[in-house]
C-alpha positions in Angstrom: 0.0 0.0 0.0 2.7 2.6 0.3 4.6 1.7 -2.6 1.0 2.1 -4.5 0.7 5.5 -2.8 4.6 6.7 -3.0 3.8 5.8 -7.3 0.6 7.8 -6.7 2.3 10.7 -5.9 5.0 10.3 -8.4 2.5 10.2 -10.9 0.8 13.2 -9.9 4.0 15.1 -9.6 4.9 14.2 -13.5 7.6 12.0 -12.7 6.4 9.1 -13.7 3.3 8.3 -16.2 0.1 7.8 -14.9 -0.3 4.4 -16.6 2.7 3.0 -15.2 2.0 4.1 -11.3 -1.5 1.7 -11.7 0.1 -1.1 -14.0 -1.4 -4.4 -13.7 1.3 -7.2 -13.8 -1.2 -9.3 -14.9 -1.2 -7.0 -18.0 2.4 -7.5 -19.3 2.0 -10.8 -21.2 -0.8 -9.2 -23.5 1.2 -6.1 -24.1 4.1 -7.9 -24.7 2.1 -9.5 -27.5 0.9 -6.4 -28.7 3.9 -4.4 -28.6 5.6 -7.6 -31.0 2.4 -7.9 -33.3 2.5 -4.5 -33.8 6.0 -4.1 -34.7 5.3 -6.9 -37.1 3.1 -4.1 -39.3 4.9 -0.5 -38.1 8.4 -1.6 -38.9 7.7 -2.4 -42.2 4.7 0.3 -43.2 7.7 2.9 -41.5 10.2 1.6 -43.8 7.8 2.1 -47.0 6.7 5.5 -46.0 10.1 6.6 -46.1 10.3 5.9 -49.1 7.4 7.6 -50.1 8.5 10.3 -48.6 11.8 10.4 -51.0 14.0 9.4 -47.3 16.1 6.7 -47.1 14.3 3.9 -45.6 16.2 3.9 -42.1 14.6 7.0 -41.7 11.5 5.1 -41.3 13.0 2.6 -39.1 13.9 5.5 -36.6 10.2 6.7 -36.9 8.6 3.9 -35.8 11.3 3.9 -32.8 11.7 7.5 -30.9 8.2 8.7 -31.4 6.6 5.6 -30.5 8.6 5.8 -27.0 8.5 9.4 -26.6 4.4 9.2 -26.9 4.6 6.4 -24.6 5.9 8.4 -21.8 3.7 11.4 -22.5 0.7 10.7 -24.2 -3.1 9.8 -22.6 -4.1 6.8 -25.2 -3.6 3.3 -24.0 -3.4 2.2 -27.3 -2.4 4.9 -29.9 0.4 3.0 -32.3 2.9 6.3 -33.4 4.9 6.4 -36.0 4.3 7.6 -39.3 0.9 7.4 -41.9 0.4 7.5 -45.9 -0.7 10.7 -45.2 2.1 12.0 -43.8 4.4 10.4 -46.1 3.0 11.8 -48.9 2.3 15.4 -47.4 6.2 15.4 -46.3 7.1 13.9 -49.5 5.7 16.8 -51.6 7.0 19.2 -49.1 10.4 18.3 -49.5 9.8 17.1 -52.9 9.7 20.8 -53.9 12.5 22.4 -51.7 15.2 19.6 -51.5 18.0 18.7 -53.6 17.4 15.0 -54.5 21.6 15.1 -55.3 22.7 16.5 -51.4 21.3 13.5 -49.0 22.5 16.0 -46.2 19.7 18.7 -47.4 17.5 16.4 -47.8 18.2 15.4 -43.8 18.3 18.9 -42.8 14.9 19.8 -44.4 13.2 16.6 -43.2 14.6 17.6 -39.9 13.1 21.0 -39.3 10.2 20.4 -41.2 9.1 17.8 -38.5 10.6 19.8 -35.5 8.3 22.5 -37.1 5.6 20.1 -37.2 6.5 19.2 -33.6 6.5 23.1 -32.5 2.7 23.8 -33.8 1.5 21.1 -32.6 3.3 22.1 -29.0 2.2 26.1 -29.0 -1.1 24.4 -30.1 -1.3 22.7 -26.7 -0.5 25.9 -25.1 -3.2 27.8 -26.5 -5.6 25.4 -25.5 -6.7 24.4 -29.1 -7.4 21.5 -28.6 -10.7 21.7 -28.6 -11.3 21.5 -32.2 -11.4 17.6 -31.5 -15.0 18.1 -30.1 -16.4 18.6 -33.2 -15.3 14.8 -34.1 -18.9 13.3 -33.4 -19.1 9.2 -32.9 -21.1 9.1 -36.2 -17.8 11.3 -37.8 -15.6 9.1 -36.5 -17.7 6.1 -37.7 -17.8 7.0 -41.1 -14.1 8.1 -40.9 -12.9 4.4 -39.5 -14.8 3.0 -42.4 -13.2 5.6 -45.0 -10.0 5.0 -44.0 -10.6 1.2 -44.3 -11.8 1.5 -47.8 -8.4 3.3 -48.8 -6.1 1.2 -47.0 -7.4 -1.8 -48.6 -7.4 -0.4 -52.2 -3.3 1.0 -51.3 -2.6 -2.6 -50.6 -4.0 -4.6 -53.0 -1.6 -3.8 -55.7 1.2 -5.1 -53.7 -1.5 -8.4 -52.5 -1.2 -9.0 -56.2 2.2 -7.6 -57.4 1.0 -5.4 -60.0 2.3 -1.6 -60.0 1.1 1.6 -61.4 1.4 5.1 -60.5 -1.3 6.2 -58.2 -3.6 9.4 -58.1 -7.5 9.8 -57.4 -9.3 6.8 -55.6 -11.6 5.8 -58.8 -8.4 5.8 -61.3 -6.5 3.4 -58.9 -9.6 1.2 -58.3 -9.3 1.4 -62.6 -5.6 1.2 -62.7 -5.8 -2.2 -60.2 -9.0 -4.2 -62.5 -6.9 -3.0 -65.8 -2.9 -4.6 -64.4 -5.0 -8.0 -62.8 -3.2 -9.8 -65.9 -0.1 -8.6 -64.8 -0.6 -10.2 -61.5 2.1 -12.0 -60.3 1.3 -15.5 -59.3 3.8 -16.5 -56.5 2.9 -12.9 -55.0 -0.8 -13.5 -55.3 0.1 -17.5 -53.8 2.0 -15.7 -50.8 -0.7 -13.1 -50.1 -4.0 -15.3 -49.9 -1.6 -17.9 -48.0 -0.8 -15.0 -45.5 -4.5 -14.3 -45.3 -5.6 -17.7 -44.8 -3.4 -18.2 -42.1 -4.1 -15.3 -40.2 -8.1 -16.6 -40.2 -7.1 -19.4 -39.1 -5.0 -18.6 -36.2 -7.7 -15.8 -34.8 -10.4 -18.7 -35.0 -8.5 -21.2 -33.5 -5.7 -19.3 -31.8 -7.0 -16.2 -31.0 -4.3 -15.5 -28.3 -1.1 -16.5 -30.3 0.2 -13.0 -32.0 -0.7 -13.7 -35.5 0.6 -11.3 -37.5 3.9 -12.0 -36.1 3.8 -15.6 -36.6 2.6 -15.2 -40.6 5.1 -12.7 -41.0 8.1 -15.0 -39.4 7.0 -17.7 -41.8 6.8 -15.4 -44.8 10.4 -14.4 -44.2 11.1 -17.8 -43.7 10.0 -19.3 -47.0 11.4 -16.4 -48.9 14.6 -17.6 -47.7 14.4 -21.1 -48.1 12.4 -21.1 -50.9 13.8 -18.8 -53.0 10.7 -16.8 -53.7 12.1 -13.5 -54.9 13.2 -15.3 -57.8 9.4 -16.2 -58.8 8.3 -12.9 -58.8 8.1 -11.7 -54.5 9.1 -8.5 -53.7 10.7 -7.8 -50.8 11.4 -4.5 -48.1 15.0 -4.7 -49.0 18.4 -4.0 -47.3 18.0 -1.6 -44.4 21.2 -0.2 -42.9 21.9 -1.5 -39.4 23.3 1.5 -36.6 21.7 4.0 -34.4 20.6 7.2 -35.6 22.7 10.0 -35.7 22.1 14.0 -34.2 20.3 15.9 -37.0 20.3 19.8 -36.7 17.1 21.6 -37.7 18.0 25.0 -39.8 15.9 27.8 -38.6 16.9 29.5 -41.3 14.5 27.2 -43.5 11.7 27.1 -41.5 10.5 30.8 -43.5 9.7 28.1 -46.8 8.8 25.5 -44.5 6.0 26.5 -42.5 3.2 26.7 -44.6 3.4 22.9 -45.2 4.3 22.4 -42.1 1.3 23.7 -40.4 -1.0 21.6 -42.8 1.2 19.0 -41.6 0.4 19.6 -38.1 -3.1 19.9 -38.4 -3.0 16.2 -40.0 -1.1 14.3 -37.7 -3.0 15.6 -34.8 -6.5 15.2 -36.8 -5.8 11.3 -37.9 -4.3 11.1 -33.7 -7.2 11.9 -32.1 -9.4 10.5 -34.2 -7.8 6.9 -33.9 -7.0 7.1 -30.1 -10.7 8.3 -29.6 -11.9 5.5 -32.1 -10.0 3.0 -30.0 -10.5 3.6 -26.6 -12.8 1.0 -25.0 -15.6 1.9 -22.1 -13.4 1.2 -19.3 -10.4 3.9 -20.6 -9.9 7.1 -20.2 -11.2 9.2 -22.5 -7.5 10.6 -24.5 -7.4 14.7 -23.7 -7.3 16.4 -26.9 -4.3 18.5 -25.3 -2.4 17.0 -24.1 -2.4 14.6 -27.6 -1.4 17.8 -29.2 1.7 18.2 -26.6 2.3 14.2 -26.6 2.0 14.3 -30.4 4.4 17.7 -30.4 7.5 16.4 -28.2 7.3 13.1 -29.9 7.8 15.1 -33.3 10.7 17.1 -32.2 12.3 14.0 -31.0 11.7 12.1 -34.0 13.7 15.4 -35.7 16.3 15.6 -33.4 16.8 11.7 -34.2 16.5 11.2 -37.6 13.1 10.3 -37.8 10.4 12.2 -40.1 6.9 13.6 -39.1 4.5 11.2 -37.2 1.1 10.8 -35.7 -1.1 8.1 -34.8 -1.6 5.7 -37.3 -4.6 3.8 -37.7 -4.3 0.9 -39.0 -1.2 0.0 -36.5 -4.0 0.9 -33.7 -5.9 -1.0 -34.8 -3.5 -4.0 -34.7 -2.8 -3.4 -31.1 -5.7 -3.0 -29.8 -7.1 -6.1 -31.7 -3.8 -7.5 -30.5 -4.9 -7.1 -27.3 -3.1 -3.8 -25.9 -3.7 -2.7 -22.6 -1.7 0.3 -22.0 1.5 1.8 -23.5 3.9 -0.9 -21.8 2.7 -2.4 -25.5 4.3 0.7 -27.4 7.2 0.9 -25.6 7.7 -3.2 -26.4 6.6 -2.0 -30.3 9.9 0.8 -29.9 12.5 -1.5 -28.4 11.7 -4.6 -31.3 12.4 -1.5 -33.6 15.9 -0.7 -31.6 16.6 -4.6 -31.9 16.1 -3.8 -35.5 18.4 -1.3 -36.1 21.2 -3.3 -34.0 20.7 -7.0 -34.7 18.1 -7.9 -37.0 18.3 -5.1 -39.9 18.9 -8.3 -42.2 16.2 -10.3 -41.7 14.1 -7.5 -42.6 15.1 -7.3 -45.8 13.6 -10.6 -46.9 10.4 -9.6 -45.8 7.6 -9.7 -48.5 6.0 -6.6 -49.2 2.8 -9.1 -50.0 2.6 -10.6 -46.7 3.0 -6.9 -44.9 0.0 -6.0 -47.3 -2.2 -8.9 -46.4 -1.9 -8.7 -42.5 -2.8 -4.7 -43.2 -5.6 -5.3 -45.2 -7.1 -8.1 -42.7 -6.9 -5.6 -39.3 -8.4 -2.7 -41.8 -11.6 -4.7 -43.0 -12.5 -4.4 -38.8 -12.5 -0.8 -39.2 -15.7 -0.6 -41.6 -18.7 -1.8 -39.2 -21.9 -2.0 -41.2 -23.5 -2.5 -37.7 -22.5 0.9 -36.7 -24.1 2.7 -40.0 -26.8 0.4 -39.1 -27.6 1.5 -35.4 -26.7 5.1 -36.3 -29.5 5.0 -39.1 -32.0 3.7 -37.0 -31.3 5.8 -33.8 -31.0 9.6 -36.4 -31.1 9.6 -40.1 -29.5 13.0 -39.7 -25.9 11.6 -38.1 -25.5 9.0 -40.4 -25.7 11.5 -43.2 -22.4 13.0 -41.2 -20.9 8.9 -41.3 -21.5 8.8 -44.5 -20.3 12.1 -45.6 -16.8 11.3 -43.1 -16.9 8.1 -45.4 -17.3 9.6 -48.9 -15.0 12.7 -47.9 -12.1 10.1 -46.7 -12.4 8.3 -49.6 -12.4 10.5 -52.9 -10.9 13.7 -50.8 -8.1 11.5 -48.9 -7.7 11.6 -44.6 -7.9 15.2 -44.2 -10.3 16.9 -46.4 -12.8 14.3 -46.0 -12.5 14.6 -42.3 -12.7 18.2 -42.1 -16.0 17.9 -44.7 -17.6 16.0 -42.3 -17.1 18.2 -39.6 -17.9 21.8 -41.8 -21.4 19.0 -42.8 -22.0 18.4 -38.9 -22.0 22.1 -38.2 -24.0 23.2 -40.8 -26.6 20.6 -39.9 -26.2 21.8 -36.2 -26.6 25.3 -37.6 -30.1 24.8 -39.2 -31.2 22.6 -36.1 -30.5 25.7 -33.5 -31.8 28.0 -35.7 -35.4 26.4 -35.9 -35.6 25.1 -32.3 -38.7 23.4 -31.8 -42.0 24.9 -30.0 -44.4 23.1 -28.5 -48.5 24.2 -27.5 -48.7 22.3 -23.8 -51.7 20.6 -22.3 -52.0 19.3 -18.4 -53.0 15.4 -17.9 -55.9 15.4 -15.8 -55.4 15.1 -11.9 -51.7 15.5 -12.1 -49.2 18.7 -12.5 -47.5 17.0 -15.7 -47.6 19.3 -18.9 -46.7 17.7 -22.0 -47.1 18.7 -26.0 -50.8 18.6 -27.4 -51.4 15.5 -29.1 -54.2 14.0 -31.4 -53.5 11.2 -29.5 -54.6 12.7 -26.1 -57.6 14.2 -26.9 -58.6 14.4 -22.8 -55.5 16.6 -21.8 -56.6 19.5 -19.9 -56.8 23.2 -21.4 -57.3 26.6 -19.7 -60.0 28.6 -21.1 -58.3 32.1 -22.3 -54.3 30.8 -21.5 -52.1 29.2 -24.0 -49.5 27.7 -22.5 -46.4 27.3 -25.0 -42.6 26.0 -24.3 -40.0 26.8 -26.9 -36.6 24.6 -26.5 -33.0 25.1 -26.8 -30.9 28.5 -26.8 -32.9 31.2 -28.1 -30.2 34.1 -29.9 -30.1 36.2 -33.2 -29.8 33.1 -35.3 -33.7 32.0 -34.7 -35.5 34.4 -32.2 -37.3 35.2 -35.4 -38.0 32.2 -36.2 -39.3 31.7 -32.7 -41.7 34.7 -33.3 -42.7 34.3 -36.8 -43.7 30.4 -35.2 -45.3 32.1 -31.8 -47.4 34.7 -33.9 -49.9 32.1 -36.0 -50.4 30.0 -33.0 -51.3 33.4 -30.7 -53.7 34.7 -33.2 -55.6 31.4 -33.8 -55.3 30.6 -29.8 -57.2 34.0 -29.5 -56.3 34.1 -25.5 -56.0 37.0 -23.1 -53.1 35.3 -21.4 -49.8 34.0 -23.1 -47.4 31.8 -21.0 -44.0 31.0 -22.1 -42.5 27.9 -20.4 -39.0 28.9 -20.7 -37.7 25.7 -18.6 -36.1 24.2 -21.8 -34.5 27.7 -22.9 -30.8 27.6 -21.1 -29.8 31.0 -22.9 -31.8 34.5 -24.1 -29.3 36.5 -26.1 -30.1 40.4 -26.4 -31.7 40.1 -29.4 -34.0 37.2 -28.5 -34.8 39.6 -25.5 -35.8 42.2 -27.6 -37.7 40.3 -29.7 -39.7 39.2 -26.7 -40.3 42.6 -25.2 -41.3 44.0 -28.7 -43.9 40.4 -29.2 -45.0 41.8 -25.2 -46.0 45.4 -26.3 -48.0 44.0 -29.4 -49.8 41.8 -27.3 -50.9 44.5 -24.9 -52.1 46.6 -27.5 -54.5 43.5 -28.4 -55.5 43.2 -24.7 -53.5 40.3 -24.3 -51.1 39.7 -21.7 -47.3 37.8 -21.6 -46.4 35.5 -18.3 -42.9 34.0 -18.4 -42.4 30.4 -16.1 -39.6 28.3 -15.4 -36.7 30.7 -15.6 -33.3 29.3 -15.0 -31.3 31.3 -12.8 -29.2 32.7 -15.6 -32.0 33.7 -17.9 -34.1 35.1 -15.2 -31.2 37.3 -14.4 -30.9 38.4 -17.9 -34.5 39.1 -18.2 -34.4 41.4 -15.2 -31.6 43.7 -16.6 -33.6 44.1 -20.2 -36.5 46.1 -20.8 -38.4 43.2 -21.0 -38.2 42.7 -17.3 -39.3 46.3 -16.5 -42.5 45.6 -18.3 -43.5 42.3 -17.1 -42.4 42.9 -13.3 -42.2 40.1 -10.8 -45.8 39.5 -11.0 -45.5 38.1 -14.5 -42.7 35.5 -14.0 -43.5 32.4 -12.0 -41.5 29.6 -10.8 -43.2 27.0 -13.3 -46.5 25.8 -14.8 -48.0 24.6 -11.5 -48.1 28.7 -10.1 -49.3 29.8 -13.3 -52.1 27.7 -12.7 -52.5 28.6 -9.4 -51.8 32.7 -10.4 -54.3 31.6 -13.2 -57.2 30.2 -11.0 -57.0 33.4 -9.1 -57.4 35.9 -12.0 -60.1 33.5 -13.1 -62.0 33.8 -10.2 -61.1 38.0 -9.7 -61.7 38.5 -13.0 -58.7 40.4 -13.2 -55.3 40.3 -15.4 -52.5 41.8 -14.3 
């Protein structure tokens, strides 16, 4: 008890990370499985993207090592797998594609170097500011459709290499195209090694499901291509990768003036697909990850993948999705995922070489089928036609517009549709049941709820600002004249919020109905809008009198004008 409480302390102090004061030993034989399934897919994916990116490919290897660890020790998802992304790749790619001199490797270094300490920085002042709440407006439905976008481009990126066919790549429908136009080019070991791959990861989750699968297929697929002598029947393989540590790489500020631009595009993209996968991954019983501190986590682990040789990074989501199907429990499994890629760079640079680019593709494309959930379109669709518009548009957007655009879509579609909702927020006419104080909406189907001769009772809902308090009144006028009462009564116990001109909107409805000999009560004022009321004009014409605590006074208040015959 208090070595738990000494580690409690530490924790809160910031010397150690949360995760690892309340480690479970219990937990260390899954993550150990993680962490090495895991590496089985970054190590390799971080060796292609370097190449994407126009970097030699041990840049990738150091990506997959310092970032992971870095965001280990700082970062709030349990599960988040960081290295690089295709995204990434290809944004840095064109970046330095444009400024760097394919002929001087030690530009190229120095570019890649403070365009991802760059990276790093934004993403850093970004925690700082406290931005991080542009996360929020990533709905479940958003992230729904985005999961299942992503999945649909990871698969098509992969099947070329699933059937060892090539061509050069560009919009989603001219690869789908380009890949039924090269299918009899396919290579036939290639496509022999990928379905076998396939077949044996199906057949280790469904009858092994706690043996690490994708490390075992990927073991045997190295295996075979060096006993069988596959590359010479048409297998493609990673390649030679230079054994070593990585060296110190110096950032040049004096670039960062050309730099920025992409860099802050950059920025915005490896913190958009990070918090979208750690928040698609977490499970019930996890913390929620805190969009801020992912920007910092994200941030520090970019400057140290700069400072090491490494190129930008972010959370990947396919690679998640491994460990957490992998059975992650907490970033013990990243850190395992970092040191396999050390091992890598010391020992076991070799063996890498022979690894097929087909069976990297097929273990990719099995974890990213998961992703798309036609269950979750399903229950979205019968819960809110609206949101799964937003899951479908996060879908679509991903898809033709890439990771991004499509995301940000979604979002620009989610608030447009929120727009219109707040600014036709509903109103209802109210009716008593009989022999109880319960007021609810009038209803054909409730033909015996209660009225008040002369009263209309009416409860509009939501925030009530510029945007629709004329909306409100052009909906309140109709209802008034048809009502033809002497007394009005807004239920205002749904309305959180009057803005000024919502107020004045009120107190001009207020003199119109006097002038018909028709009075305005206001009920169930929160503390807020009753306070707000009192300051405005409004208030000064309505006065205490005319502003109860809730329907059952302005009953009571109602009884007794009845019975007076007089209206205040």
């Amino acid at each position: 008890m208090p070595e738990r409480a000494s580690a409690a302390r530490a924790s809160r102090a910031g010397m150690i990370p949360e995760w690892l004061s309340r480690y479970d030993r219990q937990w260390a034989h899954t993550d150990v499985i993680a962490g090495a399934t895991a590496a089985a897919v970054v190590i390799p994916k971080a060796l292609a993207y370097a190449t994407i990116a126009g970097l030699p490919v041990q840049v990738g290897l150091y990506t997959a090592c310092v970032p992971m660890l870095i965001y280990a020790l700082t970062g709030a998802s349990r599960v988040l797998s960081v290295s690089t992304t295709t995204t990434l790749a290809i944004l840095a790619g064109d970046t330095l594609g444009m400024v760097a001199n394919a002929g001087d490797p030690h530009m190229l270094a120095t570019l890649n170097a403070t365009l991802t300490a760059l990276v790093g920085g934004m993403l850093m002042a970004a925690a700082v500011l406290r931005m991080g709440f542009v996360a929020d407006f990533i709905s479940e439905p958003v992230l729904v459709g985005f999961k299942a976008g992503v999945a649909i481009v990871i698969v098509v990126d992969q099947l070329p290499k699933l059937f060892g066919i090539h061509f050069p790549k560009e919009s989603f429908f001219h690869n789908v195209a380009a890949l039924i136009g090269n299918l009899p080019h396919a290579s036939p070991g290639t496509m022999a090694l990928a379905f076998a791959s396939i077949a044996a990861l199906v057949a280790l989750e469904r009858f092994a499901p706690r043996a690490p699968a994708p490390l075992i297929v990927v073991a045997a697929a190295i295996a075979a291509v060096a006993v069988f002598g596959l590359r010479s029947h048409g297998v493609e393989t990673v390649g030679a990768v230079p054994a070593g540590l990585p060296s110190w790489v110096k950032p040049d500020p004096a670039l960062a003036l050309a730099l920025w631009p992409h860099a802050l595009g950059i920025a915005l993209m490896s913190f958009t697909e990070s918090i979208a996968a750690g928040r698609a991954f977490a499970r019930n019983d996890e913390p929620t990850p805190n969009a801020n501190r992912e920007l910092f986590a994200t941030g520090i682990a970019n400057v140290g993948s700069a400072l090491f040789g490494g190129m930008v990074s972010g959370g990947g989501t396919s690679q998640t999705a491994v460990n957490r199907r992998a059975g992650a429990r907490t970033q013990c499994a990243q850190i395992v995922t970092a040191v396999i890629a050390l091992a890598v760079m010391l020992i076991f640079a070799p063996l890498m070489a022979l690894m097929p680019h087909a069976t990297l593709a097929a273990v990719v494309v099995y974890y990213s089928i998961g992703l798309f959930s036609v269950a979750e379109f399903r229950a979205i669709l019968r819960v809110r036609k609206t949101e799964f518009v937003w899951a479908l548009t996060a879908c679509v957007g991903v898809v033709l517009l890439g990771t991004l655009a499509g995301i940000v879509v979604a979002i620009v579609v989610s608030l447009l549709m929120l727009a219109h909702q707040v600014s036709n927020p509903p109103l209802y006419v109210l009716k008593r049941i009989p022999g109880t104080n319960v007021f609810r909406p009038a209803s054909a189907g409730h033909p015996d709820d209660e009225t008040f001769a002369g009263m209309l009772l009416l409860r509009p809902e939501g925030r009530i600002f510029f945007a629709n308090a004329q909306r409100v009144a052009d909906k309140i006028r109709p209802i008034v004249q048809d009502a033809d009462a002497k007394i009005v009564v807004l239920d205002l116990s749904r309305v959180f919020d009057l803005e000024y001109t919502a107020l004045k909107m009120l107190a001009e409805a207020e003199q119109r109905l006097s002038a018909n000999g028709t009075v305005l009560w206001l009920a169930g004022l929160n503390p807020s809008v009753l306070d707000s009321v009192r300051r405005s004009p409004l208030g000064e014409s309505l006065g205490e009198a005319r502003m109860f605590y809730n329907l059952e006074h302005v009953v009571a208040r109602y009884r007794d004008t009845v019975a007076t015959s007089e209206v205040p």
